[in-house]
N, C-alpha and C positions, 0 to 999 in steps of 0.2 A: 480493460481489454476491449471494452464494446466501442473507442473514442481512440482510434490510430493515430500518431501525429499530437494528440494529447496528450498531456498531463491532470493527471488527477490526484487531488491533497482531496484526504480523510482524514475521518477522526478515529483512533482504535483505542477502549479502553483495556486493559488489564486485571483480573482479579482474582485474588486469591483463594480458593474455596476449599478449607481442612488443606488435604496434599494435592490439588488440582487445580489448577489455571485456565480461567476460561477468560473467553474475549468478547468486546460489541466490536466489529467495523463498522461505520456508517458513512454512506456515500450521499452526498450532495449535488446533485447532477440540474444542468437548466446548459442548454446547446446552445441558447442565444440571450442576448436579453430580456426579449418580450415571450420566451416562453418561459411552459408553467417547469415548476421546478421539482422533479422527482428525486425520493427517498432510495436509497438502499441498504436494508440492516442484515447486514452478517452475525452470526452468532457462532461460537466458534472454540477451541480448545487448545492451549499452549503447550509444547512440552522443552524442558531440555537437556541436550544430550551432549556432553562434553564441553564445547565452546561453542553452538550453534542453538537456535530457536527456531523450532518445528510447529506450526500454525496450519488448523487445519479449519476451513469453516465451511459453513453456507447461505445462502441467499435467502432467508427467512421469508419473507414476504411472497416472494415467489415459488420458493424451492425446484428453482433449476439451475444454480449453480453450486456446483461446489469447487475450493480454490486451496493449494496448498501454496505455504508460502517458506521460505529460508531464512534466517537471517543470520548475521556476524556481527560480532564488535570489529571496532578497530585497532586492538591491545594496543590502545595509549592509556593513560593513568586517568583520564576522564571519557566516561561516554554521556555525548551527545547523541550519536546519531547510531544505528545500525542498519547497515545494508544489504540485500540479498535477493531473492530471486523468486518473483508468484508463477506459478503455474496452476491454470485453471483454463474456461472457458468463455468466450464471451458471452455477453447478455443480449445480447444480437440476435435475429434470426434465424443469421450462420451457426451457430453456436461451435466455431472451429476452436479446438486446442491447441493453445499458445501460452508464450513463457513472456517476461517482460520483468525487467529491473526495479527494484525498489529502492527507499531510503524511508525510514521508521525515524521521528526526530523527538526526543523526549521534551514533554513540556513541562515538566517541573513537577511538585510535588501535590501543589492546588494550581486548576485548573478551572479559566472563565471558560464552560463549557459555550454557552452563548457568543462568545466573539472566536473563539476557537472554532465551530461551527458553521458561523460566519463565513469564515478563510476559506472554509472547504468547496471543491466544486471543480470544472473544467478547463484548463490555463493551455493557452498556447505557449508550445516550448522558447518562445523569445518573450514571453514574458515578465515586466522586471520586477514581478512579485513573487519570483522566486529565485532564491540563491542560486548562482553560478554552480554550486559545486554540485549542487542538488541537482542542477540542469544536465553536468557530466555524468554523475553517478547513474542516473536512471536512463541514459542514451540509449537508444536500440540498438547500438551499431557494431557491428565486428572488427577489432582491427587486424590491422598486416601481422599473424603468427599468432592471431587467437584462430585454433579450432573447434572451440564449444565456446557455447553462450553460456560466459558466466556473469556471476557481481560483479562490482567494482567497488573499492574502497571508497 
């Protein structure tokens, strides 16, 4: 939310603790190439409620954010992906309250945290290293007879 005009891939893990779901996001941030490349770890707690995933964290390292986030499947017979909706703050000076699109994409069951990692960080929205579909689903944008910002499949 602090990179308008961006795209931003993380990495979030998931874990199961007795009857409680908790989470790491970790952000991967570098504005340019020749700068240095800062960290950001969320820590954080899942819950769910019918057909939806309610994600609530914070900004550990700093503790001045905190970020709720939505998510849906796509009731087809496989999920890859879930989508939905964070709302939080940025990490900006501003620190204004704002909503923004996601897309949650599952990588499997073992995971090279190291190259996965990697991926993570700041992408311009024409970039071709990231799916098309990925690029619609998280659009800013309102269309002609939406009245609220919501997800998108």
């Amino acid at each position: 939310m602090a990179y308008p005009g961006k795209l931003l891939r993380m990495l979030t893990c998931l874990e199961r603790q007795q009857d409680k779901v908790y989470y790491q996001r970790t952000e991967r941030l570098q504005e340019s190439p020749n700068d240095k490349i800062y960290h950001g770890k969320y820590l954080g707690f899942a819950t769910f409620l019918i057909d939806r995933i309610f994600m609530v964290d914070y900004e550990s390292l700093t503790d001045q954010e905190i970020t709720q986030t939505i998510l849906f499947p796509t009731f087809k017979n496989r999920v890859t992906r879930l989508t939905g909706l964070k709302l939080g703050v940025s990490g900006s000076g501003e620190r204004m309250p704002c909503c923004a699109r996601v897309v949650y994409e599952y990588l499997g069951p073992s995971v090279d945290i190291r190259r996965a990692f990697k991926l993570c960080g700041l992408y311009d929205l024409d970039s071709p290293d990231i799916d098309e579909s990925i690029k619609q689903a998280v659009a800013n944008d309102i269309q002609p007879g939406e009245w609220h910002f919501r997800a998108r499949h």
